[in-house]
Each structure stands twice: as structure tokens, then as C-alpha cells.
C-alpha positions as CSV (number, residue, x, y, z in Angstrom):
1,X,10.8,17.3,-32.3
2,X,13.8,17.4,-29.9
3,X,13.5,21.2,-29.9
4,X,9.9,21.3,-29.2
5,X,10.6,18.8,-25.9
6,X,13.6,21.1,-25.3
7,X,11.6,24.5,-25.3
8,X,8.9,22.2,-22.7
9,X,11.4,21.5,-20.3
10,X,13.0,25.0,-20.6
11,X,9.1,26.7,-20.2
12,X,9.0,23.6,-17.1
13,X,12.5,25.0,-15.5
14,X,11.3,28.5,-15.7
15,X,7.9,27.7,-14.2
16,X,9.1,26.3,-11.1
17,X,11.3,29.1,-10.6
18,X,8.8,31.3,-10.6
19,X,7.0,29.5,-8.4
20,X,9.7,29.2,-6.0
21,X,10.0,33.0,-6.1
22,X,6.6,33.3,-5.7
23,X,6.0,31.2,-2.7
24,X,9.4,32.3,-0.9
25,X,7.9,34.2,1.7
26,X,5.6,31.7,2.7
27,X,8.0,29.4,2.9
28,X,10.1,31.7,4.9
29,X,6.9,31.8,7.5
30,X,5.7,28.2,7.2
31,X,9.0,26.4,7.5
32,X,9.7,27.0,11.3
33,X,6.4,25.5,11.5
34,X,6.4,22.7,9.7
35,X,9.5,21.5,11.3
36,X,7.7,22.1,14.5
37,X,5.1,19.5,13.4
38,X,8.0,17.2,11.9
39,X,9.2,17.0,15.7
40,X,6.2,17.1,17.6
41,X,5.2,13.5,15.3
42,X,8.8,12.1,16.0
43,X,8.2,12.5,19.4
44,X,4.8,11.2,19.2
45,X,5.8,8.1,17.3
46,X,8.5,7.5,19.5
47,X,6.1,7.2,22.4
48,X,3.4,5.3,21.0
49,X,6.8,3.0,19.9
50,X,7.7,2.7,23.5
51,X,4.6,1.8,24.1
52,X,3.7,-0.6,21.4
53,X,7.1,-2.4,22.3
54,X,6.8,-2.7,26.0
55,X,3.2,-4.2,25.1
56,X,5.1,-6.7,22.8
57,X,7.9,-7.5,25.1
58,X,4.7,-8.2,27.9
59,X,3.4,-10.6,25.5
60,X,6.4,-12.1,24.8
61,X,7.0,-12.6,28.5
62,X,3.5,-14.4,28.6
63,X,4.3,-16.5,25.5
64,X,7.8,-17.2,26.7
65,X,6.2,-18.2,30.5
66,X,3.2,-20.5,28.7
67,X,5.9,-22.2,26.8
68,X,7.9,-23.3,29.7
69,X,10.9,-21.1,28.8
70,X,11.1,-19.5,32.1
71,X,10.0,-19.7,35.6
72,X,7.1,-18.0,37.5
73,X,9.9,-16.0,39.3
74,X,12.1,-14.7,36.4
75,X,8.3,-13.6,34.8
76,X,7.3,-11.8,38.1
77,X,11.0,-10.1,37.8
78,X,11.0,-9.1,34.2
79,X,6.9,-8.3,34.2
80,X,7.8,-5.8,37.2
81,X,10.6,-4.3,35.1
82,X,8.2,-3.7,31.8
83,X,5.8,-2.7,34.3
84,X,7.5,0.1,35.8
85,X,8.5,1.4,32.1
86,X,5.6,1.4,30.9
87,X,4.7,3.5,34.5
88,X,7.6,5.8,33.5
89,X,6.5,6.4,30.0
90,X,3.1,7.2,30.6
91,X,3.8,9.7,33.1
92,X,6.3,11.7,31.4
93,X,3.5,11.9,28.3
94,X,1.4,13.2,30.8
């Protein structure tokens, strides 16, 4: 039995080198593109991130206000700050 399971994985090993040889040039054209892609989502994720958290801080801020844990002032301060970010952000994705 232990030769049988043996010859599988050997038949296995053999089939996924041929298939390695077999796709070679396509990998050779598809990887440059493919890590294209793998950059052009890490950029996209980091955006929507900075987004997404500058949201979150915003609500925080409100939270934080409607609690009594700051002043009208320091919320006006820091609001202006996650404000112009935000600003910033946007208009370098544009």
C-alpha cells in the first residue's frame, strides 16, 4: 500500500512540474502584471483606509464632544484638522 501512495505522490510531483513548465511563459508575461494589480489594490486600500479612518476619527470627535470630553473650541480645532485631510486625500485621488 505504501508503494502505491508513494508512486501517487511521485505521478503528483511530476505533474506539477510539468505544469510549471508548461505555463512558464505565461507566467513570464502575466507576472509584471499581476504585481501591477497587487499595487494598484494596495494603493486603493490605503486610500479608502485613510478615508474610512478620518471618517472614524470625525465620529469620534462628535462622540467625544456629546460626551462632554472636550470643548466646542478644541472640536472646531481638531474637526478643521480632519477636515483639511480628508481635503488633501481626496484631491491627490483625483
Amino acid at each position: 500500500m505504501s508503494t502505491w501512495h508513494n508512486a501517487s505522490v511521485d505521478d503528483t510531483d511530476k505533474d506539477a512540474k510539468l505544469l510549471k513548465q508548461a505555463l512558464g511563459p505565461l507566467r513570464l508575461l502575466l507576472g509584471p502584471l499581476v504585481d501591477v494589480a497587487a499595487q494598484v489594490k494596495k494603493q486603493i486600500d490605503a486610500e479608502d483606509g485613510g478615508k474610512e479612518g478620518i471618517m472614524r476619527e470625525l465620529r469620534e470627535l462628535a462622540a467625544a464632544l456629546d460626551r462632554g470630553e472636550i470643548d466646542e473650541d478644541e472640536y472646531d480645532d481638531r474637526e478643521t484638522i480632519l477636515l483639511d485631510r480628508l481635503e488633501a486625500l481626496e484631491s491627490s485621488s483625483s
